[in-house]
Structure formats: C-alpha cells, structure tokens
DONULO-286669 format. One line per field, with one value per atom (N, C-alpha, C, O): residue number from 0; residue in one letter; chain; z, x, y. Coordinates in Angstrom, 1 decimal, always signed. Example, Ala and Ser with C-alpha at 12.3 -4.5 7.8 and 13.67 -1.06 7.14 Angstrom:
% DONULO-286669
nr = c(0,0,0,0,1,1,1,1) $
rest = c(a,a,a,a,s,s,s,s) $
kette = c(A,A,A,A,A,A,A,A) $
up = c(+7.8,+7.8,+7.8,+8.5,+7.1,+7.1,+7.9,+8.0) $
east = c(+13.2,+12.3,+13.2,+14.2,+12.8,+13.7,+12.9,+13.4) $
north = c(-5.7,-4.5,-3.3,-3.3,-2.2,-1.1,+0.0,+1.1) $
This chain:
% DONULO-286669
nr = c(0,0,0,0,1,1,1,1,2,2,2,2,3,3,3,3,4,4,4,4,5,5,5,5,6,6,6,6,7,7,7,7,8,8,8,8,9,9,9,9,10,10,10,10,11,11,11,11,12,12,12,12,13,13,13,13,14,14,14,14,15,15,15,15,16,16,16,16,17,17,17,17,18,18,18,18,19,19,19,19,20,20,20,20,21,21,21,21,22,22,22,22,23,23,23,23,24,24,24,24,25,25,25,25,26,26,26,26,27,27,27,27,28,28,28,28,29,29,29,29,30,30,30,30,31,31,31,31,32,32,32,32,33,33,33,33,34,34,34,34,35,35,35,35,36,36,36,36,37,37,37,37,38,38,38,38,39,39,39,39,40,40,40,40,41,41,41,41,42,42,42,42,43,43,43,43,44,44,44,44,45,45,45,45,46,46,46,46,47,47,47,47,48,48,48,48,49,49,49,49,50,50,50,50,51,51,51,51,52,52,52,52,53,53,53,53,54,54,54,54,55,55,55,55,56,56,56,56,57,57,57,57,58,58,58,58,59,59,59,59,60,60,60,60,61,61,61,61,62,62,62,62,63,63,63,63,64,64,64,64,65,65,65,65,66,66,66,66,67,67,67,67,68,68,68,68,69,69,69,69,70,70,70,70,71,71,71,71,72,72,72,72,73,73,73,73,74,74,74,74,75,75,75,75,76,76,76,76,77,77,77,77,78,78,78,78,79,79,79,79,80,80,80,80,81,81,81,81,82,82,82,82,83,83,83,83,84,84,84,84,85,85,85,85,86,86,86,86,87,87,87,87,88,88,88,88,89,89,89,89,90,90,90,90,91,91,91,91,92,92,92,92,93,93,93,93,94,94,94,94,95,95,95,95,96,96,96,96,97,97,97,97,98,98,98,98,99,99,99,99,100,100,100,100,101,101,101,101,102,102,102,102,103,103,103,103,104,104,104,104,105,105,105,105,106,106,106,106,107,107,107,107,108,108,108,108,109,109,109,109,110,110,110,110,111,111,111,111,112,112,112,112,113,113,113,113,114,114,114,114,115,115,115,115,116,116,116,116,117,117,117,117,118,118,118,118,119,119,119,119,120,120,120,120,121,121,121,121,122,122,122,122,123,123,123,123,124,124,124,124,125,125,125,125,126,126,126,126,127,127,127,127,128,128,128,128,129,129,129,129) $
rest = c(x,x,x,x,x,x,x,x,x,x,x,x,x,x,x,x,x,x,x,x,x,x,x,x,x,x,x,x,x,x,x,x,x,x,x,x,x,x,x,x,x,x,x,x,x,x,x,x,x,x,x,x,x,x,x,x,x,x,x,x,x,x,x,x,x,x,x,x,x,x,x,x,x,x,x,x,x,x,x,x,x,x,x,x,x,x,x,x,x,x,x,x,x,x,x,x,x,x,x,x,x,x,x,x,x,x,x,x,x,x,x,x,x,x,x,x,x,x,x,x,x,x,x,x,x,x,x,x,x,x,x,x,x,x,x,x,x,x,x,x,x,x,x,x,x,x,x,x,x,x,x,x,x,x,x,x,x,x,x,x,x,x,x,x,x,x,x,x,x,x,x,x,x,x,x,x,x,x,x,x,x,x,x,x,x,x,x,x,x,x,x,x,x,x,x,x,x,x,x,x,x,x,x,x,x,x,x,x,x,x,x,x,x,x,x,x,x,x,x,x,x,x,x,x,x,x,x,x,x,x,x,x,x,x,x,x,x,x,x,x,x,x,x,x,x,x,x,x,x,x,x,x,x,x,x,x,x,x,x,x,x,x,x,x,x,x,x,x,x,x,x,x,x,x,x,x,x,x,x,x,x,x,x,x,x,x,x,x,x,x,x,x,x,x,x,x,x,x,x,x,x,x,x,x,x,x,x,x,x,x,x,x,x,x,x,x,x,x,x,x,x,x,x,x,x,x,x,x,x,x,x,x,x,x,x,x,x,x,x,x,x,x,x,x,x,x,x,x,x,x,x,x,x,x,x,x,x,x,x,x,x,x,x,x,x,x,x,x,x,x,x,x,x,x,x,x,x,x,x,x,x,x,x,x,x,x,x,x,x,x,x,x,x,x,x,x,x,x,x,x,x,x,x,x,x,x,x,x,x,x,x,x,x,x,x,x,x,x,x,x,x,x,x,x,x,x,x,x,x,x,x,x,x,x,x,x,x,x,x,x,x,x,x,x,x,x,x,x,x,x,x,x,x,x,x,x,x,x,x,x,x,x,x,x,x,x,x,x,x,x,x,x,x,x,x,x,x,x,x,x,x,x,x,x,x,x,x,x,x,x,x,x,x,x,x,x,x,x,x,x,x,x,x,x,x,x,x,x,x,x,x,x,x,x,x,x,x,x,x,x) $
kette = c(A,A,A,A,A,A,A,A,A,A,A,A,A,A,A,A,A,A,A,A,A,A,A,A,A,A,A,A,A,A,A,A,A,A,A,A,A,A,A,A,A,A,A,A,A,A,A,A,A,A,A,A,A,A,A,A,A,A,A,A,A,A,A,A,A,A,A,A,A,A,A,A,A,A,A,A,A,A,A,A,A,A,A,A,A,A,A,A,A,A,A,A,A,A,A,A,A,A,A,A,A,A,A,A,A,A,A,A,A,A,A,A,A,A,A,A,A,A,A,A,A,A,A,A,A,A,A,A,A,A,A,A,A,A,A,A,A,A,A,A,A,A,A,A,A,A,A,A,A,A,A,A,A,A,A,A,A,A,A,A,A,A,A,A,A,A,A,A,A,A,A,A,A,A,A,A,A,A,A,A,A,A,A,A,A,A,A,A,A,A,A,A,A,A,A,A,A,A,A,A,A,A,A,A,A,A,A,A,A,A,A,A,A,A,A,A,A,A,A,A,A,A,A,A,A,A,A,A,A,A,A,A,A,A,A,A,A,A,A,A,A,A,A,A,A,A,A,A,A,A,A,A,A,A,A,A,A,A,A,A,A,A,A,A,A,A,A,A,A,A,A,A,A,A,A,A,A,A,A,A,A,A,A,A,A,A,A,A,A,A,A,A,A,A,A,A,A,A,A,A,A,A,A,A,A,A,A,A,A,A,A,A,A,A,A,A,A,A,A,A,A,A,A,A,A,A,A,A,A,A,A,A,A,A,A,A,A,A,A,A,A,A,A,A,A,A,A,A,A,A,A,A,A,A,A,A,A,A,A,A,A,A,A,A,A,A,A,A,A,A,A,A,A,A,A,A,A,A,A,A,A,A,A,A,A,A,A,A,A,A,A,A,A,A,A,A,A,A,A,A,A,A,A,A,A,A,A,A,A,A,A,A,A,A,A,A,A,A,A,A,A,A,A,A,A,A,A,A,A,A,A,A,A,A,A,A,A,A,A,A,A,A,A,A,A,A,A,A,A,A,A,A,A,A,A,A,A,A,A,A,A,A,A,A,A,A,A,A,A,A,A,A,A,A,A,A,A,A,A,A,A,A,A,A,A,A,A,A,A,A,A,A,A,A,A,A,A,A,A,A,A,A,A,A,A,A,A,A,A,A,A,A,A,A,A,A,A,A,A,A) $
up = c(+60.3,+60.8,+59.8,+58.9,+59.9,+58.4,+59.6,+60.5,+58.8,+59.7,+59.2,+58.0,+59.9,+59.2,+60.1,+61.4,+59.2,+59.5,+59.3,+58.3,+60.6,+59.9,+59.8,+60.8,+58.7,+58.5,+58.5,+57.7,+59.4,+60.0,+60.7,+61.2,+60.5,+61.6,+62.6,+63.7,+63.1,+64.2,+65.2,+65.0,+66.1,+67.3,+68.1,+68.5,+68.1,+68.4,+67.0,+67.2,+66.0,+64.7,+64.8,+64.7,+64.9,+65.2,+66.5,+66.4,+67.2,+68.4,+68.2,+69.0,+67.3,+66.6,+65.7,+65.6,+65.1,+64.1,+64.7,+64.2,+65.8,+66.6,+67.2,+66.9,+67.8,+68.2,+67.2,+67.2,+66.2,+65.2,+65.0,+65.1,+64.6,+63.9,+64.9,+64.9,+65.9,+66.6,+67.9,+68.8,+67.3,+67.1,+66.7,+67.4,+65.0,+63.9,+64.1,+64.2,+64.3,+64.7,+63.2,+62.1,+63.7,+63.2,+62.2,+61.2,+63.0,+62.4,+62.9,+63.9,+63.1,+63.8,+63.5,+62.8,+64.2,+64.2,+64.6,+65.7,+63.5,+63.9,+63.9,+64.4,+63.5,+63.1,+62.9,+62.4,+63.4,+63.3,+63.3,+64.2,+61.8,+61.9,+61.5,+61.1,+61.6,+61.5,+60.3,+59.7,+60.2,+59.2,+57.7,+57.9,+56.6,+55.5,+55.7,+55.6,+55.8,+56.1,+56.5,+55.8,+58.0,+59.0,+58.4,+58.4,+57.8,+57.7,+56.7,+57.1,+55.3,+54.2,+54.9,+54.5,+55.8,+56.4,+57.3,+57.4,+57.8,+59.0,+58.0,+58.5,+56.6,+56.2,+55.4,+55.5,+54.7,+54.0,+54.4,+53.7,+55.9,+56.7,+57.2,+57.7,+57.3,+57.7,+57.2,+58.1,+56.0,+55.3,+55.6,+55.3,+56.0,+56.6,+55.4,+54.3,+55.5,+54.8,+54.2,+53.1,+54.7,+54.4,+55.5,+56.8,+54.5,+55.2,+54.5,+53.3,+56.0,+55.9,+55.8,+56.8,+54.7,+54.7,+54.5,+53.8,+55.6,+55.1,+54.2,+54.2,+53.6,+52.3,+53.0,+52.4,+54.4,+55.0,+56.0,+56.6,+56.0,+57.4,+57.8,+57.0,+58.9,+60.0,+59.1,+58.9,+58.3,+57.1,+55.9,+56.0,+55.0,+53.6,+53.4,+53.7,+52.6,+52.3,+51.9,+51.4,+52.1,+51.6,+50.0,+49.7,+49.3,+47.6,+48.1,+47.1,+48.8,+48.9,+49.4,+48.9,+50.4,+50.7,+49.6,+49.0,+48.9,+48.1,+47.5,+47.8,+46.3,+45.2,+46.1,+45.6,+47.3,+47.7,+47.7,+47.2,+48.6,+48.6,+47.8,+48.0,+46.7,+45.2,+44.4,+43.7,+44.6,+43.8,+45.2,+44.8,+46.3,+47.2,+47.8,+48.0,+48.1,+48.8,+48.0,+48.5,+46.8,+45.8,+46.7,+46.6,+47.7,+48.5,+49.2,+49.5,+49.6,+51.1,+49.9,+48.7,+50.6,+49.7,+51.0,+52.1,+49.7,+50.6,+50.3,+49.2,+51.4,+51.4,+51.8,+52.5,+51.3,+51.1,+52.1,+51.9,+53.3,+54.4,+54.1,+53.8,+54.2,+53.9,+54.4,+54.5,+54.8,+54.5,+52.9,+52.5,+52.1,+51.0,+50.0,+49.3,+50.0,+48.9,+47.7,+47.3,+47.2,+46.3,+45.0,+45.0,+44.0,+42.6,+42.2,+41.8,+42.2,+42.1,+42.6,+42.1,+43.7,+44.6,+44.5,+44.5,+44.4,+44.1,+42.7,+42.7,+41.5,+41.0,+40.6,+39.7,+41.5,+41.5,+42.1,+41.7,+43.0,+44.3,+43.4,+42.8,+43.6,+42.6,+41.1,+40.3,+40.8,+39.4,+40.0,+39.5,+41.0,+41.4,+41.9,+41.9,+42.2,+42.8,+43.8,+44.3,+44.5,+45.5,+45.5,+44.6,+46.6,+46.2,+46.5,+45.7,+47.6,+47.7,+48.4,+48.9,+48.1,+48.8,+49.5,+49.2,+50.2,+51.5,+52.2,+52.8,+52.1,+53.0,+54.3,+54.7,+54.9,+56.3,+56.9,+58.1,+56.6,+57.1,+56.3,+56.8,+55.7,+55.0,+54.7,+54.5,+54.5,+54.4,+55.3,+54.8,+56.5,+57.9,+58.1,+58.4,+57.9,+57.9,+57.0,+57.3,+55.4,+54.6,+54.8,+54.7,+55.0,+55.2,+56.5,+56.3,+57.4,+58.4,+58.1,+58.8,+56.7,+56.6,+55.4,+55.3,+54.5,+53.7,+54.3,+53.5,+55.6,+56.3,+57.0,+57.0,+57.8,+58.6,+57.4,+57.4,+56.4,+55.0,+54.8,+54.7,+54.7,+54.4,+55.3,+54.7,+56.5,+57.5,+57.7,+58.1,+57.5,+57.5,+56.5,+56.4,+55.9,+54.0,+54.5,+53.6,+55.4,+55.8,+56.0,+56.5,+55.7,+56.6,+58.4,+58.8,+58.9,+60.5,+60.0,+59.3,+60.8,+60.8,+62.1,+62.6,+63.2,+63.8,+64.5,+63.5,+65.5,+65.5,+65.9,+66.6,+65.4,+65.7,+67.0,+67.5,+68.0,+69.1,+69.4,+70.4,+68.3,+68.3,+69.2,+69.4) $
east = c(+74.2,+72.8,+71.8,+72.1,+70.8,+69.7,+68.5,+67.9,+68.6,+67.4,+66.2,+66.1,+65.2,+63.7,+62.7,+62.6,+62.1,+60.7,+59.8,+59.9,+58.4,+57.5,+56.0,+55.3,+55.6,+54.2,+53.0,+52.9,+52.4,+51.2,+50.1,+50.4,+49.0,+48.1,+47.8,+47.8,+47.5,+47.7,+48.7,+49.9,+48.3,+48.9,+49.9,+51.0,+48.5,+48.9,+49.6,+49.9,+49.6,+50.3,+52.0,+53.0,+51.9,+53.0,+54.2,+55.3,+53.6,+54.0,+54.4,+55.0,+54.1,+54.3,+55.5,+56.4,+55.5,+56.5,+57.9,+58.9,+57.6,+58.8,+59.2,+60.3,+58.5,+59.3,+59.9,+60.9,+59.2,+59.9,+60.7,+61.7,+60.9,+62.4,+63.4,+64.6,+62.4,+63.7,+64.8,+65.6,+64.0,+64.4,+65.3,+65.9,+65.9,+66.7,+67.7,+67.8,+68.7,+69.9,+70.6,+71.1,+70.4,+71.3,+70.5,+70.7,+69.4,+67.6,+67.7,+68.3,+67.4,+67.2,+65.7,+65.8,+64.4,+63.5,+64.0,+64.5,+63.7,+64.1,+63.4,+63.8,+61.7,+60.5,+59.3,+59.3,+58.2,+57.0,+56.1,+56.1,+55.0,+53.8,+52.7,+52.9,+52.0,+50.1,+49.4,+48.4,+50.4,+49.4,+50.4,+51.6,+49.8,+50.6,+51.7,+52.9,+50.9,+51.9,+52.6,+53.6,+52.7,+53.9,+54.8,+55.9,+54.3,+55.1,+56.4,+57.6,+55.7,+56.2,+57.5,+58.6,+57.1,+57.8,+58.9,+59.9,+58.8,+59.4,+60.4,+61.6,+60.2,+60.8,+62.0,+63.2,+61.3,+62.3,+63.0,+63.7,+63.0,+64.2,+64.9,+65.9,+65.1,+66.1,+65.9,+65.9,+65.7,+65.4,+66.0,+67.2,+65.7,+65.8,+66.2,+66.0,+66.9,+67.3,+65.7,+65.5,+64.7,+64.1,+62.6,+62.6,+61.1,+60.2,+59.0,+58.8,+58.3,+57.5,+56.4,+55.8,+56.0,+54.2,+53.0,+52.8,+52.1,+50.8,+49.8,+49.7,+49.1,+48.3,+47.3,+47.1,+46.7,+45.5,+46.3,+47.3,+45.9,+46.4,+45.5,+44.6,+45.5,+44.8,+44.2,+43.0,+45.3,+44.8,+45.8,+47.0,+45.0,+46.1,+45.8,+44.7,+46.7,+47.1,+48.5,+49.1,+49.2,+50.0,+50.4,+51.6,+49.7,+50.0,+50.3,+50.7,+50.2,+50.6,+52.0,+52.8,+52.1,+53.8,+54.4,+55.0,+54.3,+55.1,+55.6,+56.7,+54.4,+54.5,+55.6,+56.7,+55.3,+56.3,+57.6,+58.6,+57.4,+58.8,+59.9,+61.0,+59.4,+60.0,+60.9,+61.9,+60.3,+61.3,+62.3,+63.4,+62.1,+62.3,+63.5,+64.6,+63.2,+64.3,+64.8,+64.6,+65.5,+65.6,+66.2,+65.7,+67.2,+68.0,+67.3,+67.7,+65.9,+65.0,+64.5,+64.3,+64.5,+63.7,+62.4,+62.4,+61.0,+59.6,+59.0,+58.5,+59.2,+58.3,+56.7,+56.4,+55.8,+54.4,+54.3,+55.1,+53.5,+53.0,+51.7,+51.7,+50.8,+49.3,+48.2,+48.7,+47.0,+46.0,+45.3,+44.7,+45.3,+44.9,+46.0,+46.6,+46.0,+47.3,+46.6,+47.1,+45.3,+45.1,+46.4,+47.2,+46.0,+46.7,+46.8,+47.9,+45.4,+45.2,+46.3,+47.1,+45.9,+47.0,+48.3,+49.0,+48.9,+50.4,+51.0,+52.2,+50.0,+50.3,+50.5,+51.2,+49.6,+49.6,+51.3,+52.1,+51.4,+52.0,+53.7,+54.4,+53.7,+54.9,+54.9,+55.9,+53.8,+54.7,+55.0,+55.9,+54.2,+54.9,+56.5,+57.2,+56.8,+58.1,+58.3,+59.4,+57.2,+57.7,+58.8,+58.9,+59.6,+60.6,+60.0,+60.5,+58.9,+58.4,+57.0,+56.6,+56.5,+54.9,+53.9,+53.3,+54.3,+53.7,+52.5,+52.1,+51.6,+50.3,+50.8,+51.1,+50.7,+50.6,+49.7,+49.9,+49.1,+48.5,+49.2,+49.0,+49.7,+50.9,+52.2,+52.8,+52.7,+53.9,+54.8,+55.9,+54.7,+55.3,+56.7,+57.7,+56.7,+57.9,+58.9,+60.0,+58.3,+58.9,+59.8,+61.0,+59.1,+59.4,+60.7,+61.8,+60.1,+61.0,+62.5,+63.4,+62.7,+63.8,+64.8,+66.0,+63.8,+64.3,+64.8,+65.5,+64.4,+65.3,+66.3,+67.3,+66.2,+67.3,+68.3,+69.1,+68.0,+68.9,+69.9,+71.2,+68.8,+69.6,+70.5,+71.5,+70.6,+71.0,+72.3,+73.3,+72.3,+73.3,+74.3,+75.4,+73.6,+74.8,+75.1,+75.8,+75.0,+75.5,+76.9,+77.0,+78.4,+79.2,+79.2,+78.7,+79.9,+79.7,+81.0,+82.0,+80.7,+81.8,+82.0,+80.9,+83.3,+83.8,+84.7,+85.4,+85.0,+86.0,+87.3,+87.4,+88.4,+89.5,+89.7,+89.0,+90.9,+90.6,+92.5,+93.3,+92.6,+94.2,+94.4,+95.5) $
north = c(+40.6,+40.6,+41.1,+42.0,+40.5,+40.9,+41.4,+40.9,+42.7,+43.6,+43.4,+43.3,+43.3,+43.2,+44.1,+44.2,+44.5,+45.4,+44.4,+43.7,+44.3,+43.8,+44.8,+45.0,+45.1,+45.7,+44.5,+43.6,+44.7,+43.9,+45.2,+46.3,+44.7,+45.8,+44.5,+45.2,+43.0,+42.8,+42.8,+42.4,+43.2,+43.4,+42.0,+42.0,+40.9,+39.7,+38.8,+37.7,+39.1,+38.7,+39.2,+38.5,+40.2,+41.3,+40.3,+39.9,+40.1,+39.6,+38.0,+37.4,+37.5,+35.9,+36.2,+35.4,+37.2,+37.7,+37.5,+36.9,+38.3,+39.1,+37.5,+37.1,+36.7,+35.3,+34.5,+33.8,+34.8,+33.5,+34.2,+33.5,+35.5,+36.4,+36.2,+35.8,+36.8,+37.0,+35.4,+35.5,+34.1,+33.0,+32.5,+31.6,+33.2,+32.9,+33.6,+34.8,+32.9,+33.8,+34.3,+33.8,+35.3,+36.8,+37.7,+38.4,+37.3,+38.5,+39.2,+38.7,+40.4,+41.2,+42.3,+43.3,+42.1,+43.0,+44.5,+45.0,+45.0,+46.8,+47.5,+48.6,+47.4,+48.4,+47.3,+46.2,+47.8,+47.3,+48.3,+49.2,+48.4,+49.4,+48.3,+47.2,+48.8,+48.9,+49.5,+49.1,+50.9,+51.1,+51.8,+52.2,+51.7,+52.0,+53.1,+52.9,+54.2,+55.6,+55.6,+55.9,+55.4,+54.7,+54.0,+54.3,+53.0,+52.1,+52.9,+53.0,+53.3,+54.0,+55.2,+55.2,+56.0,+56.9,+56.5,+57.2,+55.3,+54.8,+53.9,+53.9,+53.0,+52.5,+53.2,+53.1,+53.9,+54.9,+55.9,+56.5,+56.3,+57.2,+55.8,+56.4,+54.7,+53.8,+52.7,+51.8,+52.3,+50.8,+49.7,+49.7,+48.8,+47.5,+46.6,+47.0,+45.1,+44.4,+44.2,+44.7,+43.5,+42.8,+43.4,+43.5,+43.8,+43.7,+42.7,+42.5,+42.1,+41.0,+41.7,+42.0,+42.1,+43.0,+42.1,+41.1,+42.9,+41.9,+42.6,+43.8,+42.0,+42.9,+44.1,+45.2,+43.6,+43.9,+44.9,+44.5,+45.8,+47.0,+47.8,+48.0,+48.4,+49.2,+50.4,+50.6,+51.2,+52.3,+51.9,+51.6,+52.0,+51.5,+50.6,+50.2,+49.7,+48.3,+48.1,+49.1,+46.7,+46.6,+46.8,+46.7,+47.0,+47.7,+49.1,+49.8,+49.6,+51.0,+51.3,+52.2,+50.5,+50.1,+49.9,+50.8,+48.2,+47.7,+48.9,+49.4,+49.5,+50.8,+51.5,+51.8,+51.8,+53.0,+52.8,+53.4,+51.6,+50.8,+50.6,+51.0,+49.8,+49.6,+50.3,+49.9,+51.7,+52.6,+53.3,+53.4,+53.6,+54.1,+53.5,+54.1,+52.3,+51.3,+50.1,+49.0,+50.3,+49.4,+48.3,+47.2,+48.2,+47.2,+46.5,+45.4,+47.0,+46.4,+45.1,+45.3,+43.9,+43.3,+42.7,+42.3,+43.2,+42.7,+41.6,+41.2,+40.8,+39.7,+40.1,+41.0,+39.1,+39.6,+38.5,+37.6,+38.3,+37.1,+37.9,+39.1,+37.2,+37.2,+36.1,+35.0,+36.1,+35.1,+35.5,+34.6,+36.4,+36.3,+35.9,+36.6,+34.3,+34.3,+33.4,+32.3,+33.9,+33.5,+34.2,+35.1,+33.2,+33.5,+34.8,+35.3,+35.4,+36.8,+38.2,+39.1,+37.7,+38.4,+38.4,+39.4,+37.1,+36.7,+37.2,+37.6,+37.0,+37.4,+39.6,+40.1,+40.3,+41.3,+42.0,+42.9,+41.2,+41.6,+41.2,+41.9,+40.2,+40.0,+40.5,+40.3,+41.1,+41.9,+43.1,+43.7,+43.8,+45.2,+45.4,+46.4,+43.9,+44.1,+43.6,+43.8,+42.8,+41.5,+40.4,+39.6,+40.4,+39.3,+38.1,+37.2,+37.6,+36.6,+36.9,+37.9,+35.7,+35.7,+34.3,+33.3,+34.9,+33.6,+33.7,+34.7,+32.2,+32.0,+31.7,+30.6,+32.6,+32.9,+31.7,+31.7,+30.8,+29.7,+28.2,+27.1,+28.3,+27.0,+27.1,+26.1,+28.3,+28.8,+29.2,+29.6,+29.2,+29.7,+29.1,+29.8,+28.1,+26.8,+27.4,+27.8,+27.5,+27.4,+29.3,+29.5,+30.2,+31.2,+31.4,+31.7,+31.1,+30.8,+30.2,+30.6,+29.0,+28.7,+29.3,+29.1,+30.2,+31.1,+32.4,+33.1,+32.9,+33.7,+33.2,+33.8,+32.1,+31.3,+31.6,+32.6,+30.6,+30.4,+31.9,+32.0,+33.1,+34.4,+34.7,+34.9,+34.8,+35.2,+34.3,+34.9,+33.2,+32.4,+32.3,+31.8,+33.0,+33.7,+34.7,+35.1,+35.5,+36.8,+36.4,+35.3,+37.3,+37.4,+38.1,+39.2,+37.3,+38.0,+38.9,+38.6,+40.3,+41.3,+41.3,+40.9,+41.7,+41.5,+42.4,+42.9,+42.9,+44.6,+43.8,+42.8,+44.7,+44.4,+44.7,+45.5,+44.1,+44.2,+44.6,+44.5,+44.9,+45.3,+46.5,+46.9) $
C-alpha cells in the first residue's frame, strides 16, 4: 500500500484528491493539512510514502514544506500539484528536491497514472494464516 499525505489549503481541492487517491487501488490517503506548519509536524512524526503539495497554502507555502521535508524525510517522495506551474516554479521546486511537478489543470491524468503505476510495483504483503 503506498501512503499519501496531501498538503492543499482547499477544502474542496482536498476532497477531489481524496476521490481520485483513494480510487487507485492500493493508495492509501493518511493525512491532509492546509497549512505549512501542520503539515511539516504532522509529516515528520509519521512520513508517508508519497506527498502531493500544492505551492499556495492557508499559512506558508509549499517551499517551506519541500525545504523541511527534504532533509527530514529523505524516503517520502514530494510531488508538487499546482496551478502555478510555470517554468519558474518547476524549475525552483525541483532543484530543492521535488520528485515531480504537476499542472493541476493538464496534468491530472498523467499524475493519476504515475501513482496507479507506483502502487502497482508495490509488493502485496500478506499474513500467514498457519
């Protein structure tokens, strides 16, 4: 199962997340914040495979996460979902240590099958029932 946090400050964005994730069999949504701090705190007492950050949040921004992230949770890997995915950005975001970075208005598909993809490379573990 590949756990995902997603950091968003919408509420109704948040809630589109959680359908499409939790859609993809063998995602599992474990954590959702709003705002940097949270997020940063909430991520690093229990780090998730994989979080989907958005650049724009309630307090903070996503560069505050990533930075925190980065050194913190070398295993979590952060995907960047955004409406600002100019060049600028992409390029910021991925040299701090983004694993990918996606326009949230063209990229949804493509994102969606790059976690299907992960999740489906997972081995299933299984309990013995001896």
């Amino acid at each position: 199962m590949v756990s995902v946090a997603v950091v968003e400050d919408s509420a109704a964005v948040r809630e589109l997340w959680r359908q499409m994730l939790t859609s993809i069999t063998g995602v599992s949504v474990v954590a959702e914040f709003s705002q940097a701090k949270a997020a940063i705190e909430g991520i690093c007492a229990d780090p998730p495979d994989i979080v989907l950050l958005d650049i724009a949040l309630a307090e903070g921004n996503g560069m505050d996460v990533l930075k925190a992230l980065v050194p913190a949770c070398p295993a979590t890997q952060v995907i960047v979902v955004t409406n600002y995915a100019e060049p600028i950005y992409r390029k910021q975001y991925m040299g701090a240590g983004a694993h990918a970075f996606y326009d949230k208005n063209r990229d949804l598909r493509a994102l969606r099958e790059a976690l299907a993809g992960l999740a489906a490379s997972r081995p299933v573990i299984t309990e013995c029932t001896q």
